[in-house]
N, C-alpha and C positions, 0 to 999 in steps of 0.2 A: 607377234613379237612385242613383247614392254620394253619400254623404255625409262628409266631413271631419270625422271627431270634434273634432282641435284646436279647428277654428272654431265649431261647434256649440258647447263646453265655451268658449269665449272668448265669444260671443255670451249666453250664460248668465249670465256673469259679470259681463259689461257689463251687462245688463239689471238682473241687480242692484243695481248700483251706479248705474244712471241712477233706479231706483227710491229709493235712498234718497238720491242728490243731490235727487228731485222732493221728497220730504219737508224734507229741509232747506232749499231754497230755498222753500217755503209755508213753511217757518216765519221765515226771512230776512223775507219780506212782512210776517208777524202780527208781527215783532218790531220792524221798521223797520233792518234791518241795512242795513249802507254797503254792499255785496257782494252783494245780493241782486240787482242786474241781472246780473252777474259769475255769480252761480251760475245766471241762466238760460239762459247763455250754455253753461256746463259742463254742463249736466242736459242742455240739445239737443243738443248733440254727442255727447256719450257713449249716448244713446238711440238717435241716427245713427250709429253705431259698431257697437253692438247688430244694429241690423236689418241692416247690413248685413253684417256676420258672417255672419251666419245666412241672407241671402239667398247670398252667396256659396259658404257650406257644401252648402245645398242642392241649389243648380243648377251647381256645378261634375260636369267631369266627363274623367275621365284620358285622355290619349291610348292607342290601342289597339294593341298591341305587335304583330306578325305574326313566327311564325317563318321565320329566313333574311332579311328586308329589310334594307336598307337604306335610313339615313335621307337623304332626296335634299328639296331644299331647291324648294319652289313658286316659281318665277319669272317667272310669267305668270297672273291670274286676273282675268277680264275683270266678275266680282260676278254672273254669271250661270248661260251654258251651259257655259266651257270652262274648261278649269284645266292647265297646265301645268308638269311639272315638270323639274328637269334633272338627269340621268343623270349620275354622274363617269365618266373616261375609263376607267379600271380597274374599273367594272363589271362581274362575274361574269355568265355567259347565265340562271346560274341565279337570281338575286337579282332579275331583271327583274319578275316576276311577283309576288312577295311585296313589292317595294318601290312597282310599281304599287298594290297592293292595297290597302296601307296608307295610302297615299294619297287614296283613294279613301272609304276607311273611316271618316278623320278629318277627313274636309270637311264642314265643320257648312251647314245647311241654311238656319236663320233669315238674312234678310236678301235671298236668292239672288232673283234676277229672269226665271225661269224661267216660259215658260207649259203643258210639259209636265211639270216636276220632272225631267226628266232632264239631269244632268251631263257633262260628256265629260273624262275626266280621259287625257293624255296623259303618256307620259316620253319625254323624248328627249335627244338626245348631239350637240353639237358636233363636225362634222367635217372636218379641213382638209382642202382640196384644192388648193391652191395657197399659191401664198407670199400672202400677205394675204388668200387666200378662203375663208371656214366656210361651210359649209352645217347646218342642222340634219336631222338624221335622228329619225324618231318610232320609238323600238324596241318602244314598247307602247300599247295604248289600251286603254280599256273607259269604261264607262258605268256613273251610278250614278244608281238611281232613290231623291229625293228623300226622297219619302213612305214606302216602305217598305225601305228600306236595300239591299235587294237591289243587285247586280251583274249589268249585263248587257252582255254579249260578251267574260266575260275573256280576260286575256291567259296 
C-alpha cells in the first residue's frame, strides 16, 4: 500500500490546527465568546479535513503502468463478471496484449458482484462492413482472478 507524503504531511497539519481551534473554541465556551458556536463549526470541519487527508493518503493507490500498452478507454462494465474495452483503429498486433493486461491489472475489486471472483476482461475494435453496418470484433480476452490477482488465459 503507497502512501502520498503531500497528504499525509497536509492531514498532519490539519490535525494540528483542528487541535488548537478545539482549545480555542473550550475556551470561546469558558469565556462566553459571540463565535463560539462559529468556532465549533471550524474545529468539525477542519478535523474532517484532517481525517480525510489521511484516509485518502492511505488507501490511495496509482494506476499500474505496462510496458508497450496502450491506454484504451472501458466502455462496457456490467459491476460484475465482464468488463469491456475498445481498441482504437490503429492499434499495433503487438500493443494488444500489454493494453489487455493493463486493463485487467487496474480493475479494482471492491464493490464487484461476482460469485467466483473471476472477471472476464475483453478488447475489442469496431468493424465496418457495410455502409451503415459495424460489427464488434473481440481481439483479446483473458480473466482475472479477484482474490489473488492472478491472470488467467492471457492474451
Amino acid at each position: 500500500m503507497q502512501t502520498d507524503p503531500i497528504l499525509l504531511e497536509a492531514g498532519r497539519w490539519l490535525g494540528v490546527a483542528s487541535g488548537g481551534l478545539f482549545v480555542l473554541m473550550l475556551l470561546g465556551f469558558r469565556l462566553g465568546w459571540g463565535v463560539r458556536f462559529r468556532l465549533v463549526g471550524v474545529t468539525s470541519f477542519t478535523t474532517l479535513l484532517a481525517i480525510s487527508c489521511v484516509a485518502f493518503a492511505v488507501s490511495y493507490r496509482p494506476r499500474l503502468l505496462i510496458e508497450g500498452a496502450v491506454a484504451v478507454p472501458i466502455v462496457y462494465d456490467n459491476g460484475a463478471d465482464l468488463v469491456i474495452a475498445a481498441a482504437p483503429a490503429d492499434l499495433a498486433e503487438a500493443a494488444v496484449a500489454p493494453s489487455l493486461e493493463q486493463v485487467a491489472r487496474n480493475l479494482r475489486g471492491s464493490g464487484r458482484n461476482t460469485t467466483d471472483g473471476l472477471v472476464t476482461v475483453r478488447l475489442r475494435r469496431i468493424v465496418a462492413e457495410a455502409d451503415g453496418l459495424d460489427r464488434p470484433v473481440v481481439l483479446a480476452e483473458v480473466q482475472r482472478n479477484l482474490g489473488s490477482g492472478e491472470l488467467i488465459n492471457p492474451a
